[in-house]
C-alpha positions in Angstrom: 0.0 0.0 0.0 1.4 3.6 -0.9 0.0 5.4 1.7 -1.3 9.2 1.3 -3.5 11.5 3.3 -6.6 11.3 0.9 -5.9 8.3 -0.7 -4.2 5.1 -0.7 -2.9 2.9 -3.7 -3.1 -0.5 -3.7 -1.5 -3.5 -5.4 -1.5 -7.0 -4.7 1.2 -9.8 -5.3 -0.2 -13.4 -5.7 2.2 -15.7 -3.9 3.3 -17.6 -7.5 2.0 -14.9 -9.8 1.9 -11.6 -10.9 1.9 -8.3 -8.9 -1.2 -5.7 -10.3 -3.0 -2.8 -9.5 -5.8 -3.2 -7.1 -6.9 0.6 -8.0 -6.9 3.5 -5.4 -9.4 3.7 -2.5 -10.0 6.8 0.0 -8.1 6.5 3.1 -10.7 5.9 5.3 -11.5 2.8 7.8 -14.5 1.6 6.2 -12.6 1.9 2.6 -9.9 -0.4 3.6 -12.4 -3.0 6.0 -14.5 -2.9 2.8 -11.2 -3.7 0.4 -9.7 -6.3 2.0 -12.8 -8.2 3.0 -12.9 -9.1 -0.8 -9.4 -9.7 -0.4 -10.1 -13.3 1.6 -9.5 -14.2 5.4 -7.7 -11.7 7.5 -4.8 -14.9 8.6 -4.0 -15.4 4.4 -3.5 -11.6 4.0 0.2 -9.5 4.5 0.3 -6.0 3.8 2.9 -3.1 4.2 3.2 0.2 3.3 6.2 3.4 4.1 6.9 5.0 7.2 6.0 8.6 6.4 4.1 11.5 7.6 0.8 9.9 7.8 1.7 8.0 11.2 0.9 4.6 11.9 -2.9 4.9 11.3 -3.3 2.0 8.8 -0.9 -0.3 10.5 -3.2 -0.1 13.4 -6.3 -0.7 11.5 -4.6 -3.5 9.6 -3.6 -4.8 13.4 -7.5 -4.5 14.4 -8.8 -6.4 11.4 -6.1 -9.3 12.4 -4.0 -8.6 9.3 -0.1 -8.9 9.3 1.4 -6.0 8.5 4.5 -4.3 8.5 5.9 -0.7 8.2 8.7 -0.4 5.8 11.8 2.6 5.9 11.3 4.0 3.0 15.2 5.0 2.3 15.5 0.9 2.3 13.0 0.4 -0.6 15.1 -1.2 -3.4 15.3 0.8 -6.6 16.2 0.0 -10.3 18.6 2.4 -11.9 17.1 4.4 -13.7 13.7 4.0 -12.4 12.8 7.6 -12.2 8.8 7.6 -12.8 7.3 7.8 -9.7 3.4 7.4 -9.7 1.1 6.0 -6.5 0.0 2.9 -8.5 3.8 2.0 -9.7 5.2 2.4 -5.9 2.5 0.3 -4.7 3.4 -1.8 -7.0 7.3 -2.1 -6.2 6.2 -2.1 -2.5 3.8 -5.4 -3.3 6.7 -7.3 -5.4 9.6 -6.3 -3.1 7.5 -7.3 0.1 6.9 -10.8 -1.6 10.8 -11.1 -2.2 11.2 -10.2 1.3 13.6 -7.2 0.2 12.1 -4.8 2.8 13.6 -3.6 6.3 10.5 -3.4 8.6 10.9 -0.3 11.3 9.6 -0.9 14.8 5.7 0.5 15.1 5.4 2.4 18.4 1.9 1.8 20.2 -0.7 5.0 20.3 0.7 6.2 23.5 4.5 5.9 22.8 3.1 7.9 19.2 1.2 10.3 21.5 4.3 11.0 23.4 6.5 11.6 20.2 3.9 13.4 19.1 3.7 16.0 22.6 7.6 16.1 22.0 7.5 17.3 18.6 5.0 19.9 19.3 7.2 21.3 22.6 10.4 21.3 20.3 8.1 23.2 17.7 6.9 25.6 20.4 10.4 26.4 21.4 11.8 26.9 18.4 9.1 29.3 17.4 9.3 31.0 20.8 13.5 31.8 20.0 12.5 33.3 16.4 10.2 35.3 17.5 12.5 36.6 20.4 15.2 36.9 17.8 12.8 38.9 15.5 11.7 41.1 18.2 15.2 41.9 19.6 16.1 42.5 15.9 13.5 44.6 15.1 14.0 46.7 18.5 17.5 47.5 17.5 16.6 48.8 14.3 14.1 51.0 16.0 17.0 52.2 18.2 15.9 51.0 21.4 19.4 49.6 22.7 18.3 49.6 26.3 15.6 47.5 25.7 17.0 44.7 23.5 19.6 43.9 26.5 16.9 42.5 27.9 16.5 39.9 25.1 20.2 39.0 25.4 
């Protein structure tokens, strides 16, 4: 699965045969329950798509419906030389064939609270970094003004 905010592209890899398209689907709960229902039994299925900035969302859905599935680095994702077209469908695609091969590095897949956490710290580290530009500006902009006394203060 190449996995997007709005959408995610699917492609399937038949144990002996050939790897195709499955199509693209919203990325919703009920889109992917729906999808891999059709699929077969939840114990026959693996998926895996990217670590990347949508989170662990569909691993943990996967995880609910009792499907195996791994998260994959995405700097470890094999590629051809040459190989410069990048489109959803294709990626899914090389994701479904190199999974079957067992060519990907799976990354650990922290729980919702250890994400939460991460989360929290990102946001503090976000928050202070904001809060040093905008003392930087201000001190900045009050020596410009000429107000030398003041901007001591921000040093």
């Amino acid at each position: 699965m190449d996995v997007h905010a709005e959408t995610i592209a699917v492609a399937i890899a038949e144990p002996e045969g050939e790897v195709r398209s499955l199509g693209t689907i919203p990325n919703r709960a009920e889109s992917i329950r729906k999808l891999l229902k059709k699929l077969g039994p939840p114990e026959k299925l693996r998926a895996c798509d990217e670590a990347g900035p949508t989170g662990y969302v569909v691993y943990w859905q996967l995880a609910e419906l009792g499907i195996k599935c791994e998260v994959v680095a995405p700097t470890l994702v094999p590629v051809r030389a040459g190989d410069r077209v990048k489109t959803d469908r294709r990626d899914a695609e090389k994701l479904a064939r190199s999974y079957r091969s067992g060519d990907l590095t799976a990354v650990w897949v922290p729980d919702e609270g250890s994400e939460a956490l991460r989360d929290l710290v990102r946001t503090r580290e976000a928050a202070k970094q904001d809060q040093l530009r905008a003392r930087h500006r201000l001190g900045k902009f009050l020596l410009r003004s000429g107000q030398l006394h003041i901007v001591a203060l921000f040093s």
